[in-house]
Backbone atoms as SQL, in Angstrom:
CREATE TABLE atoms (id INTEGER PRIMARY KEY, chain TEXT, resi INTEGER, resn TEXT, atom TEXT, x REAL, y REAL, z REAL);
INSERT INTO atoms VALUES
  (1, 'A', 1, 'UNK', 'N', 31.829, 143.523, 89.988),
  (2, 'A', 1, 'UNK', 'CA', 30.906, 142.845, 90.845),
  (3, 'A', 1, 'UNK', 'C', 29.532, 143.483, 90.718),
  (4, 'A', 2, 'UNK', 'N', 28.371, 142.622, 90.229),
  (5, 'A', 2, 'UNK', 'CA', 27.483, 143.549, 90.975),
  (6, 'A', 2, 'UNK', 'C', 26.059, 143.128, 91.719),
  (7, 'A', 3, 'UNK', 'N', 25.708, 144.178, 92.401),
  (8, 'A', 3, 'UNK', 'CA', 24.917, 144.293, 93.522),
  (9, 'A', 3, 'UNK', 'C', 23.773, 143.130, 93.687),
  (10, 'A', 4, 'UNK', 'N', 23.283, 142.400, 94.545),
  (11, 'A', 4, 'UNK', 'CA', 22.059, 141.417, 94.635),
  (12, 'A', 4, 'UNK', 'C', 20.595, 142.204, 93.694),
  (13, 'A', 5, 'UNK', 'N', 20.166, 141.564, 93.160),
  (14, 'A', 5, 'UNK', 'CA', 18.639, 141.880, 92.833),
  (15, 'A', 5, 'UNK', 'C', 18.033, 142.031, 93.781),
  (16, 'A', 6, 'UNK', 'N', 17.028, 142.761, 93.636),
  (17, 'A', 6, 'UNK', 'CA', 15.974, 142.625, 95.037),
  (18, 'A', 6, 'UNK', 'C', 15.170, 141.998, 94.875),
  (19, 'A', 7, 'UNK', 'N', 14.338, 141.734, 95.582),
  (20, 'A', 7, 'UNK', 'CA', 12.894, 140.408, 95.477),
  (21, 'A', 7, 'UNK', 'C', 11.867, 141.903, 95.252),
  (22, 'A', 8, 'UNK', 'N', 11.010, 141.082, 94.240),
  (23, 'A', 8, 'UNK', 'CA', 9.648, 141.414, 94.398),
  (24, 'A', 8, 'UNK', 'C', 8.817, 141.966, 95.478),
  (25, 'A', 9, 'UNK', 'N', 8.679, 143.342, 94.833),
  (26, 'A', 9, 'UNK', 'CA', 8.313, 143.907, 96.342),
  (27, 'A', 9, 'UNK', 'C', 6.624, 144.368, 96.253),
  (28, 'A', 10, 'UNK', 'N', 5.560, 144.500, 95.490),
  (29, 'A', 10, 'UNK', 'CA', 4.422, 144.686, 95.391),
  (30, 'A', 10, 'UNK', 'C', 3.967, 143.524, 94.635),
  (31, 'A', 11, 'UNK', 'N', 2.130, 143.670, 94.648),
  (32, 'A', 11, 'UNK', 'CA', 1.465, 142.172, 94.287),
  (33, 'A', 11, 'UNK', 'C', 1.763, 142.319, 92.736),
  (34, 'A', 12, 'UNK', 'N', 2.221, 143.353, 91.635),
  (35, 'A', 12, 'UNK', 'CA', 2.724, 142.571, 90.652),
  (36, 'A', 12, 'UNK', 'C', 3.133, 142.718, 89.763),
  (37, 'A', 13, 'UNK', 'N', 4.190, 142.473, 91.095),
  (38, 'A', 13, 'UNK', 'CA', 5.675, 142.239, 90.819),
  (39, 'A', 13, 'UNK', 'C', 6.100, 141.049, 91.452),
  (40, 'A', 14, 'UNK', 'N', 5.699, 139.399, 90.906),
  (41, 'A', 14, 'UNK', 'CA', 5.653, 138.158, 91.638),
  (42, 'A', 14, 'UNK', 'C', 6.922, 137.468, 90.392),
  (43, 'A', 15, 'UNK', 'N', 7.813, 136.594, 90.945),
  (44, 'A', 15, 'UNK', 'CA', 8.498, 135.674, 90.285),
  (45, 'A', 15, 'UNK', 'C', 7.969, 134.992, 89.228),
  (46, 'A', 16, 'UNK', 'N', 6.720, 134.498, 89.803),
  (47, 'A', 16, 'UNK', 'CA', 6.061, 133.654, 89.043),
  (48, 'A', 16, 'UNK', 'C', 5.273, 134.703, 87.819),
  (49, 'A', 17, 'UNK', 'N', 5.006, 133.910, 86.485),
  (50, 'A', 17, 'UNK', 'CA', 4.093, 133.783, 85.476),
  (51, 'A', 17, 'UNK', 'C', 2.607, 133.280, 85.529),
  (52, 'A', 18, 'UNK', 'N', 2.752, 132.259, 85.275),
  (53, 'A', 18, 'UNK', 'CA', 1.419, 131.748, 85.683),
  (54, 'A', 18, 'UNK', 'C', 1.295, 130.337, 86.512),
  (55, 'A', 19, 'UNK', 'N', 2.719, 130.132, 87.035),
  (56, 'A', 19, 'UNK', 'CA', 2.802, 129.247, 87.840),
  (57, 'A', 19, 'UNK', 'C', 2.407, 129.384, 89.086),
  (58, 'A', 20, 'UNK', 'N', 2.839, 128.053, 89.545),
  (59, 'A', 20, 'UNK', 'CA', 2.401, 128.129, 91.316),
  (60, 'A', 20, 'UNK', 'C', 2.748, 129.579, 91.754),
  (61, 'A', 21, 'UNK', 'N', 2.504, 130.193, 92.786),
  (62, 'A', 21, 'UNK', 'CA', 3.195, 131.137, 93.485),
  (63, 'A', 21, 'UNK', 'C', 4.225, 130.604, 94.448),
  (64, 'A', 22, 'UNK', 'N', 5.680, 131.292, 94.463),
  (65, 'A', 22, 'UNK', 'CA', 6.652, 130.469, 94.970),
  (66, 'A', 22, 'UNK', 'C', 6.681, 130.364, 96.340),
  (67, 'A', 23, 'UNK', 'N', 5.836, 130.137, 97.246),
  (68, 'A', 23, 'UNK', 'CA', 5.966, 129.899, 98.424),
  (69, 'A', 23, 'UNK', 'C', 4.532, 128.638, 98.605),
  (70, 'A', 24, 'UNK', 'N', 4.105, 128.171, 97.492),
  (71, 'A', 24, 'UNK', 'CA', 3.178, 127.070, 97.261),
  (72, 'A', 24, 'UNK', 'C', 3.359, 125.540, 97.619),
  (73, 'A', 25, 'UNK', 'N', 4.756, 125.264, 96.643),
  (74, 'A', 25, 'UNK', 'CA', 4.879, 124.149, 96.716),
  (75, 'A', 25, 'UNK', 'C', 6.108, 123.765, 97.966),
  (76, 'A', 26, 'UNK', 'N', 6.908, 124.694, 98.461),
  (77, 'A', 26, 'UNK', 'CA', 7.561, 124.788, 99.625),
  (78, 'A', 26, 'UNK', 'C', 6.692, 124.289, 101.134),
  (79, 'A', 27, 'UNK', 'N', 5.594, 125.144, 100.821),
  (80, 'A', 27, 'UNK', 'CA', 4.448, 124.657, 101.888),
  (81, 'A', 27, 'UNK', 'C', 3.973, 123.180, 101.712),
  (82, 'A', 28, 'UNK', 'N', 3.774, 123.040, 100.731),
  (83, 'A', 28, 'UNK', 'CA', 3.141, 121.680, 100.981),
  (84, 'A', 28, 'UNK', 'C', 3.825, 120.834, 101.072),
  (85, 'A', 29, 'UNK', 'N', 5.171, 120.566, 100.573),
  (86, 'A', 29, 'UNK', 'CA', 6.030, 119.644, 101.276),
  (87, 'A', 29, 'UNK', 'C', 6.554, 120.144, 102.648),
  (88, 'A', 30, 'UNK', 'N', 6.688, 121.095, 103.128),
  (89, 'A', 30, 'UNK', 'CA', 7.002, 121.383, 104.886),
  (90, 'A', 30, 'UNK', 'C', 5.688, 120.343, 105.405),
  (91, 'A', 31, 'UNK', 'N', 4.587, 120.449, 104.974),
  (92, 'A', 31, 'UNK', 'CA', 3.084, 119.949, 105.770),
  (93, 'A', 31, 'UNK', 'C', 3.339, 118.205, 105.827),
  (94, 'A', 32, 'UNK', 'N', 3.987, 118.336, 103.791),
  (95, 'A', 32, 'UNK', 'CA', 3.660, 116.712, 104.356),
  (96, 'A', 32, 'UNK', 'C', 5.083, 116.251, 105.064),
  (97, 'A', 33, 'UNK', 'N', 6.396, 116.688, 105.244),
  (98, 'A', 33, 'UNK', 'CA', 7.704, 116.306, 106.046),
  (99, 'A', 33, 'UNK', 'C', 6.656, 116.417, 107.683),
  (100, 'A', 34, 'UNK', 'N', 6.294, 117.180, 108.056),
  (101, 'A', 34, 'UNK', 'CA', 5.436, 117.530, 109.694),
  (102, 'A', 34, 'UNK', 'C', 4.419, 115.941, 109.507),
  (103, 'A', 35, 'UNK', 'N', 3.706, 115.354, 108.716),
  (104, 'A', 35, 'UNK', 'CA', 2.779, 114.817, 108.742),
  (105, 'A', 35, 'UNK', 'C', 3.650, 113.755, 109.021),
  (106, 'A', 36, 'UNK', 'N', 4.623, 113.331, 108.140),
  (107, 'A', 36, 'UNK', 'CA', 5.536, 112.102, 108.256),
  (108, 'A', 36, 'UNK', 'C', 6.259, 112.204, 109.123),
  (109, 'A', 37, 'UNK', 'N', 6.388, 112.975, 110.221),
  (110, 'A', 37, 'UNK', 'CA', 7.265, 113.029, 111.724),
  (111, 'A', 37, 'UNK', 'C', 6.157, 112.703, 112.386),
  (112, 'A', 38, 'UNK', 'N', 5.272, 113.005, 112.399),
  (113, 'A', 38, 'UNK', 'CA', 4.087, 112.464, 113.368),
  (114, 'A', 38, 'UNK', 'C', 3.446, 110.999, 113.138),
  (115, 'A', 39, 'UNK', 'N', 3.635, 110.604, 111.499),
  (116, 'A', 39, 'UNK', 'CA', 4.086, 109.182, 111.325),
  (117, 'A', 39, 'UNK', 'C', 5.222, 108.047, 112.443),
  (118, 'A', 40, 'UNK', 'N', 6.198, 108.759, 112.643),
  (119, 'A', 40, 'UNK', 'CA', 7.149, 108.020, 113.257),
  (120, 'A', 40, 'UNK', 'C', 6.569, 107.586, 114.387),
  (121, 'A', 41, 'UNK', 'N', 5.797, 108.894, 114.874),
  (122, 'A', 41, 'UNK', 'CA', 5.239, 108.623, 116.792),
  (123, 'A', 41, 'UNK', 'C', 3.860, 107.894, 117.039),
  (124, 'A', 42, 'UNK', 'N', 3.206, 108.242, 115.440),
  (125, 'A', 42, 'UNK', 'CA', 1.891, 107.590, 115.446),
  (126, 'A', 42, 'UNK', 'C', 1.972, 106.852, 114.284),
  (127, 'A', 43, 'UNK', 'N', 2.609, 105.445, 113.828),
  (128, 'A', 43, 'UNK', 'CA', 2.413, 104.533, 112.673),
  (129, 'A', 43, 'UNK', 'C', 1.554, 104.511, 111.868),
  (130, 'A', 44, 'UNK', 'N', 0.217, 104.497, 112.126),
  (131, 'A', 44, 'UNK', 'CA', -1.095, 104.552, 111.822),
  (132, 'A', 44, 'UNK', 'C', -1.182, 105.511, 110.758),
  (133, 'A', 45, 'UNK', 'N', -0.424, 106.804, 111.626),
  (134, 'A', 45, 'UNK', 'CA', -1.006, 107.860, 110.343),
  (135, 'A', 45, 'UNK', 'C', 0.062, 108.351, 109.591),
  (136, 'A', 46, 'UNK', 'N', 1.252, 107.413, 109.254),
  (137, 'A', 46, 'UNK', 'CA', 1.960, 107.515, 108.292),
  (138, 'A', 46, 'UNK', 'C', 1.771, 107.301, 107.098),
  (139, 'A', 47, 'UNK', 'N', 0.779, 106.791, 106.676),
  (140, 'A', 47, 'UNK', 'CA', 0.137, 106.727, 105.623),
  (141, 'A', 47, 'UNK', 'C', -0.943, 107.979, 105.150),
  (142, 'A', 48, 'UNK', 'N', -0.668, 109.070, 105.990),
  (143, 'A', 48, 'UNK', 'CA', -1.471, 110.647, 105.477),
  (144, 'A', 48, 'UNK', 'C', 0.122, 111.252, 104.687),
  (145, 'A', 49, 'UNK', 'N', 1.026, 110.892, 105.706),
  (146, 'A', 49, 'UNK', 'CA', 1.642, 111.573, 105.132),
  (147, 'A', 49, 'UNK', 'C', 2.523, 111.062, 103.615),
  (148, 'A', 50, 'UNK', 'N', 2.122, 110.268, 103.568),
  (149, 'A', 50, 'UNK', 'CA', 3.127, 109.534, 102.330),
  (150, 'A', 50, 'UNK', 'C', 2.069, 109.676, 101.338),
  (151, 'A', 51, 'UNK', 'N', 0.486, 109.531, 101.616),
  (152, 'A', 51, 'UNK', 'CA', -0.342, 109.923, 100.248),
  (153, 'A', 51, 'UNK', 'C', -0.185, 111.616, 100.012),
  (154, 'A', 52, 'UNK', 'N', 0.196, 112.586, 101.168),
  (155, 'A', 52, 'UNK', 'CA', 0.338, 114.390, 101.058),
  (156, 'A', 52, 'UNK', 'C', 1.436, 114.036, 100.008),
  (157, 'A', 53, 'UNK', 'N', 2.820, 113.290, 100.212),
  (158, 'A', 53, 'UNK', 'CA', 3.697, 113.554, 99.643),
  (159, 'A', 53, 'UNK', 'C', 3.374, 113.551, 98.291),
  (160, 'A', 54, 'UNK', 'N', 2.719, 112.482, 98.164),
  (161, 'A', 54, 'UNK', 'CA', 2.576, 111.826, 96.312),
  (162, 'A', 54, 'UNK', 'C', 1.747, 113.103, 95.987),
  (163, 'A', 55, 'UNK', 'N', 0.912, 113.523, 97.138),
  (164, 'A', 55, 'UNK', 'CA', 0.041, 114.472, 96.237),
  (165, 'A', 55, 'UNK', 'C', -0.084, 115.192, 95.751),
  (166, 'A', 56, 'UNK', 'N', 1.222, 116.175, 96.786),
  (167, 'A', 56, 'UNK', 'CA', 1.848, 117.680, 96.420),
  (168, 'A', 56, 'UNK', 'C', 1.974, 118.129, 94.982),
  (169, 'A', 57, 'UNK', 'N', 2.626, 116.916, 93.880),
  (170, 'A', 57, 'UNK', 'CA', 2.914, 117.495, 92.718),
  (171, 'A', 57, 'UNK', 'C', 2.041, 117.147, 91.952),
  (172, 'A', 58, 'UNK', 'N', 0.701, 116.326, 91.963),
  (173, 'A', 58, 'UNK', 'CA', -0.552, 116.185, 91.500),
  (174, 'A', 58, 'UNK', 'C', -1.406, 117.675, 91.707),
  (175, 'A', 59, 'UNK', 'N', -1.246, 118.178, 93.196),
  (176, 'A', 59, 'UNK', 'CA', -1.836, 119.265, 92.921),
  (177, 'A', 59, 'UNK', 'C', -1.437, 120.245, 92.540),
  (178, 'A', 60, 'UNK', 'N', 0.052, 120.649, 92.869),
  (179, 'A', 60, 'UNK', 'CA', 0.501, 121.584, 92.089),
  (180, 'A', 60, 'UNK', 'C', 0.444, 121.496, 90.215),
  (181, 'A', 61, 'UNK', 'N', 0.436, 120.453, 89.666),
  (182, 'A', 61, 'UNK', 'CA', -0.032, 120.703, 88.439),
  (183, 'A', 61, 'UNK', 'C', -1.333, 120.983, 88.281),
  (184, 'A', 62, 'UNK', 'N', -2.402, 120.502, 88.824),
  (185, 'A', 62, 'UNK', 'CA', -3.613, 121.305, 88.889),
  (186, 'A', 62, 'UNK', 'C', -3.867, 122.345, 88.823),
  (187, 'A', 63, 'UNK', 'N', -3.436, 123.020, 90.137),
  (188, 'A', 63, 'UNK', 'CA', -3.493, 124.564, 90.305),
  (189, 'A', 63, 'UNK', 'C', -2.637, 124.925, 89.104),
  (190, 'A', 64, 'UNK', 'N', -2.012, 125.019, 88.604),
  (191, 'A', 64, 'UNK', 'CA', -1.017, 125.469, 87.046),
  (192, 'A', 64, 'UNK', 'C', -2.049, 124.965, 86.133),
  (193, 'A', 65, 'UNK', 'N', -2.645, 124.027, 86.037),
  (194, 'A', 65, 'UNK', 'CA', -3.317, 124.191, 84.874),
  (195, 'A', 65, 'UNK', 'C', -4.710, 124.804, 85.100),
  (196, 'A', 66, 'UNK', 'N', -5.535, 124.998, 86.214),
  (197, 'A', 66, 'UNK', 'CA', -6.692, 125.654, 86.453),
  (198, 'A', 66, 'UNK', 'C', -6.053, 127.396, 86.320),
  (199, 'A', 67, 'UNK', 'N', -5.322, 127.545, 87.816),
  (200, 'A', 67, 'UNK', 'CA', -5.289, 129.117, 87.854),
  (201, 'A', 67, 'UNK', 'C', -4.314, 129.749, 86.492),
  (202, 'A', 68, 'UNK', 'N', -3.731, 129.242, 85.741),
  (203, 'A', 68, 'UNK', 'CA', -2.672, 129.985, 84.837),
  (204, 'A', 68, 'UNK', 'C', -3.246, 129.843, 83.243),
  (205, 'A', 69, 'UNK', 'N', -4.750, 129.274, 83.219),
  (206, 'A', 69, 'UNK', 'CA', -4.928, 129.016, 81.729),
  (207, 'A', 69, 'UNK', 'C', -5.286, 130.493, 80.938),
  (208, 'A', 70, 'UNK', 'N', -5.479, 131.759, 81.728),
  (209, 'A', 70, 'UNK', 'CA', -5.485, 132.568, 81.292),
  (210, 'A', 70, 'UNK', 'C', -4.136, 133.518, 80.607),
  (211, 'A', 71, 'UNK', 'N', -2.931, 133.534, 81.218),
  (212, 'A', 71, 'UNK', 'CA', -2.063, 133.795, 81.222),
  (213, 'A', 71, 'UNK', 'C', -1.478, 133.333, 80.607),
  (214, 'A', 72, 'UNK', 'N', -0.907, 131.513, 80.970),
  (215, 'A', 72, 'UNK', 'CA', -0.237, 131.348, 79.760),
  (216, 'A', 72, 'UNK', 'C', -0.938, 129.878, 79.912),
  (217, 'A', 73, 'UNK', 'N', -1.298, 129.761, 78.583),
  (218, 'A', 73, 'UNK', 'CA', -2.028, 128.632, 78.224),
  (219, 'A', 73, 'UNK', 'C', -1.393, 127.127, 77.448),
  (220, 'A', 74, 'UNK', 'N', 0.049, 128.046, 76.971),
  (221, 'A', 74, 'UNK', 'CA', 0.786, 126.867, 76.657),
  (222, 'A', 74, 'UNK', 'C', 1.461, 126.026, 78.040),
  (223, 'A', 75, 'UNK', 'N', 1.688, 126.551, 79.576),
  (224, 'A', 75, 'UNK', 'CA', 2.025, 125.899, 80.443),
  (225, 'A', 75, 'UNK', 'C', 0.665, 125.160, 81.223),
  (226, 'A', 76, 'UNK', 'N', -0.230, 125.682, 80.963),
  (227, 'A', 76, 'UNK', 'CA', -1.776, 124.943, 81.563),
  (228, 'A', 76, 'UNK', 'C', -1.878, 123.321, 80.846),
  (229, 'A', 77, 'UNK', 'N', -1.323, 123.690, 79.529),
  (230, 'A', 77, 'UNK', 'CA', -1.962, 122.455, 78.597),
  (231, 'A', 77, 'UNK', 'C', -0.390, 121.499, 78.908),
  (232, 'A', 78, 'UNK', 'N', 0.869, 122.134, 79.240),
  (233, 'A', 78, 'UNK', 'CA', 1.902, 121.271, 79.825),
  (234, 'A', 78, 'UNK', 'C', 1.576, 120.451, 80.997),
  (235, 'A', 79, 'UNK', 'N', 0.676, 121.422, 82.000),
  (236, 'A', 79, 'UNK', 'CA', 0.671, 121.134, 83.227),
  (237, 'A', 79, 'UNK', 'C', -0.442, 119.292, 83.149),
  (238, 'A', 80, 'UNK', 'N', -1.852, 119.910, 82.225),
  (239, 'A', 80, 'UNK', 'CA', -2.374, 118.882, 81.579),
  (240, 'A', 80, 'UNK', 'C', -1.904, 117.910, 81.267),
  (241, 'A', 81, 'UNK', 'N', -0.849, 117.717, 80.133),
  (242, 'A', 81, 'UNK', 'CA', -0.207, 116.672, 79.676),
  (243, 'A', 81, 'UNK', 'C', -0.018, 115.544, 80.730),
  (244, 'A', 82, 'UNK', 'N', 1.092, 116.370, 81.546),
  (245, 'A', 82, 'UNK', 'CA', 1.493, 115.460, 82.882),
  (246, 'A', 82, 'UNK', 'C', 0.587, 115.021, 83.372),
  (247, 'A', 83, 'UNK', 'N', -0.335, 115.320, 83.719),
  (248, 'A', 83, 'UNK', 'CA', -1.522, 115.440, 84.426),
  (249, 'A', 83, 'UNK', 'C', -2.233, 113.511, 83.943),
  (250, 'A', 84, 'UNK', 'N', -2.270, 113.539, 82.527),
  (251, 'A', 84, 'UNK', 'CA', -2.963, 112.560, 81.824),
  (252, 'A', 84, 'UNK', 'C', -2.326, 111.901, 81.726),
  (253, 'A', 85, 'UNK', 'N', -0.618, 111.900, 81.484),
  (254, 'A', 85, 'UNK', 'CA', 0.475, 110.590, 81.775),
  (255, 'A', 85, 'UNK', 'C', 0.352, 110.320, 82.947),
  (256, 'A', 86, 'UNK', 'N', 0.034, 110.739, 83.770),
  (257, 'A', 86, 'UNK', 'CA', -0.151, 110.156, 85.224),
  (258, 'A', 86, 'UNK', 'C', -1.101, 109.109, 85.586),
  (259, 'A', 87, 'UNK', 'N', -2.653, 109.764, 85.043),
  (260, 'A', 87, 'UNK', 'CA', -3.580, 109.213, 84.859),
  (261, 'A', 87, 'UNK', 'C', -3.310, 107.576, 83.742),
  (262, 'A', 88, 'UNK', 'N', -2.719, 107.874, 82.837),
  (263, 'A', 88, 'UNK', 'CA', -2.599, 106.263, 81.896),
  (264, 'A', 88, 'UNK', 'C', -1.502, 105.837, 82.554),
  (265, 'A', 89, 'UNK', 'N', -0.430, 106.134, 83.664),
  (266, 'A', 89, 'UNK', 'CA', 0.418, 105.259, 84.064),
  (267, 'A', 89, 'UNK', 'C', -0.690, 104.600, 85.198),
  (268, 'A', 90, 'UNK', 'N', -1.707, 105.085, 85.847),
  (269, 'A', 90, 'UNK', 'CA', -2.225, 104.160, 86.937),
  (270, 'A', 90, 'UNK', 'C', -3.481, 103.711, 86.458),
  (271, 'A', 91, 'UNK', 'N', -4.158, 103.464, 85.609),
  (272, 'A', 91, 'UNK', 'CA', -4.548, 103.107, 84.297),
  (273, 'A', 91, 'UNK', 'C', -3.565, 101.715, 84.102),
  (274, 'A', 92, 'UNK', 'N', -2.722, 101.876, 83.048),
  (275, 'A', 92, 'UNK', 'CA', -2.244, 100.884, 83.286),
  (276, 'A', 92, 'UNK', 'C', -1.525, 99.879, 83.966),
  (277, 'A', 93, 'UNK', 'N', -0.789, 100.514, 85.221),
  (278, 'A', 93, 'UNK', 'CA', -0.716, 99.805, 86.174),
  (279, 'A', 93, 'UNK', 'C', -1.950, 99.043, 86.569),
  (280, 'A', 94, 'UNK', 'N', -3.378, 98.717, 86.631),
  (281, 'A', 94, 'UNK', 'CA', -4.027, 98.401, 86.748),
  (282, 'A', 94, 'UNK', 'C', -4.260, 96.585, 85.889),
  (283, 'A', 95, 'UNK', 'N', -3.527, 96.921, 84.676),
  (284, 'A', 95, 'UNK', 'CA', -4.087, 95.277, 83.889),
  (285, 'A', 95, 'UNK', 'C', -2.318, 95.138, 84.126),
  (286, 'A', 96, 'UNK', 'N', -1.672, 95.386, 84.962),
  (287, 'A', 96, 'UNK', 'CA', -0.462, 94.377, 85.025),
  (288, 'A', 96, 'UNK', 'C', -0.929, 93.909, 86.598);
């Protein structure tokens, strides 16, 4: 048997590479689940929380491709990629 790993215990010594930091994208979906409960009570502004949702992983590829192009540059230009299939899927959603 053996023993648990320990977590990361100084600034660096982090899970992450040059990704999000792992308590990033956890947050922003807790914010937008809170935004969409306050949807239920207020209709109106269920529509903040359903554009937070879509947005979360728009910005988390951002931040991966802004803060990590130093580090590792082959996941910046991944993060990119996605980034621009996103962009030509609503692009072309547009002439259908």
């Amino acid at each position: 048997m053996s023993s648990p790993q320990r977590a990361p215990a100084g600034p660096d010594e982090t899970p992450e590479l040059a990704g999000l930091p792992h308590w990033l994208y956890p947050a922003g979906f807790w914010v937008g689940v809170g935004l969409l409960a306050v949807g239920v009570l207020a209709p109106n502004l269920a529509a903040i929380g359903v554009v937070w949702i879509a947005a979360v992983p728009v910005l988390a590829a951002l931040w991966v491709a802004v803060a990590g192009w130093r580090q590792d540059r082959r996941l910046s230009v991944a993060a990119l990629i996605a980034l621009t299939g996103l962009v030509l899927v609503v692009v072309v959603k547009q002439f259908i």
